[in-house]
C-alpha positions, 0 to 999 in steps of 0.5 A: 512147570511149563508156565513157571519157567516161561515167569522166570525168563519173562523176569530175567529178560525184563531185569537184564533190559533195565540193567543194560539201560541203566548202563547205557545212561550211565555211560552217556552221561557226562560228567561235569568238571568245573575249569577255573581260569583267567583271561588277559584284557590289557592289563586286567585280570579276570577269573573265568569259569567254564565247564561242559561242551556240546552245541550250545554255550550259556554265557551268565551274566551277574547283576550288580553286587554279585560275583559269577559264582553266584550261579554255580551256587544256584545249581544251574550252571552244572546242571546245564553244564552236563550237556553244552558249555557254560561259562560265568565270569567275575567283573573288574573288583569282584572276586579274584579278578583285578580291581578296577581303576575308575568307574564303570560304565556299560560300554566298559562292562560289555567290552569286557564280557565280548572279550570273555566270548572271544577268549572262552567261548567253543560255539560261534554263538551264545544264548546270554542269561542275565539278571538284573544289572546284568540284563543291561550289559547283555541287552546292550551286548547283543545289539552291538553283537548281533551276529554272535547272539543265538538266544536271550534269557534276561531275570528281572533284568534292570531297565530304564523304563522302570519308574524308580530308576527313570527317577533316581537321582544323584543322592540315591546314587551316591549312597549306594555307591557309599554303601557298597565302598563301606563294605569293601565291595569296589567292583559294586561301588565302581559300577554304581557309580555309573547307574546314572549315566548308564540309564543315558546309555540304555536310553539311546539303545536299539531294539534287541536283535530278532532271536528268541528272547525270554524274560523272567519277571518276579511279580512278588510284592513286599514292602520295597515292591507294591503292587503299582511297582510291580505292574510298572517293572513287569511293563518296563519287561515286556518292552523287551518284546519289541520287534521280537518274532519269538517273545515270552514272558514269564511272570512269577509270585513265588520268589523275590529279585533273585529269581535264579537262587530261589527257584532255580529249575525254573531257569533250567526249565527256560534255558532249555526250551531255549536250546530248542 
């Protein structure tokens, strides 16, 4: 009897301390709220997505074609949002924010995305993650910004020293810009309209500020990127090492250009070592 009772207290303790863990996790998590606002900039407006807070804020930047909810689509803007601030945004022509005037160059899209970090931002500074395009704007961001730069994470960034763009010409150009007006994707046909000058622009940068800096390479081959591709984009990546005390590159086979969407908690994963 002695040893049955002391069974069934050893049990209900053991049950009670899983039940008071289970509370205390519950009341310790937060709860992710998605704020969807606005900010003035001259005469523009741009729609604004913000959630979370704690010590660290993650600014996303898009890449060409795509509009900032493309990141609370792949997961990982509530994920990391549970415990630091996020924030995303839509360019000028994207999503419901004013349509631009003329093309846009890098130099226009960074000041817009300093303005967004000066407007929504609750930390002094930020860990920027790009993709593609958006690589540039947050490369270029950072070295005119150092001073509000905590940490870089760029996916498959776009870069000047990658054969094909080093090389691309004015026709390709000019389809992609007739391709995006097509589809009535003005933000996109703005921007390509510039790629030209902006590989000029990316040309004439510094080297990044010294923080930490990840980058995710795909190194996924398909018709578009051969193996000989793959090599020259994977090294136009590892430049962005330069100067950088602390640099990882990461490399991929298991998914394409879009990186964030088809593997999601491998960004999580980056994002959060970069927290530390």
């Amino acid at each position: 009897m002695i040893t049955k009772a002391s069974s069934i207290i050893k049990n209900c303790a053991v049950t009670f301390l899983v039940a008071a863990l289970f509370i205390s996790c519950q009341q310790h998590k937060k709860e992710f709220k998605l704020s969807t606002s606005f900010v003035e900039i001259d005469t523009a407006r741009l729609q604004v997505f913000t959630g979370g807070e704690g010590e660290n804020t993650v600014v996303f930047e898009s890449g060409l074609g795509v509009d900032g909810s493309t990141w609370l689509e792949s997961g990982i803007f509530d994920s990391i949002g549970q415990n630091d601030q996020v924030i995303a945004y839509d360019r000028r022509g994207y999503g419901k924010s004013s349509q631009p005037v003329d093309a846009r160059g890098l130099q226009a899209l960074v000041d817009d995305l300093a303005m967004i970090i000066n407007k929504t931002a609750s930390n002094e500074k930020v860990i920027l993650v790009s993709h593609s395009l958006g690589g540039s704007i947050a490369r270029a961001y950072a070295i005119q910004h150092p001073d509000k730069i905590k940490a870089l994470l760029f996916i498959d960034p776009n870069h000047e020293k990658f054969t094909e763009y080093a090389s691309m010409s004015q026709a390709h150009e000019d389809t992609l810009v007739q391709l995006f007006a097509a589809e009535n994707m003005n933000g996109a046909a703005m921007e390509a309209e510039r790629l030209l000058e902006n590989r000029s622009f990316m040309k004439q940068l510094s080297t990044l500020p010294d923080v930490p800096v990840i980058v995710i390479t795909s190194i996924k081959t398909d018709d578009e990127m051969t193996a000989e591709s793959v090599a020259d984009w994977s090294l136009a990546h590892e430049s962005l090492g330069t100067g950088i005390t602390s640099f990882t590159h990461i490399k991929t086979d298991k998914s394409g250009h879009f990186i964030y969407l088809e593997e999601p908690n491998l960004v999580i994963e980056w994002i959060r070592k970069l927290m530390k």
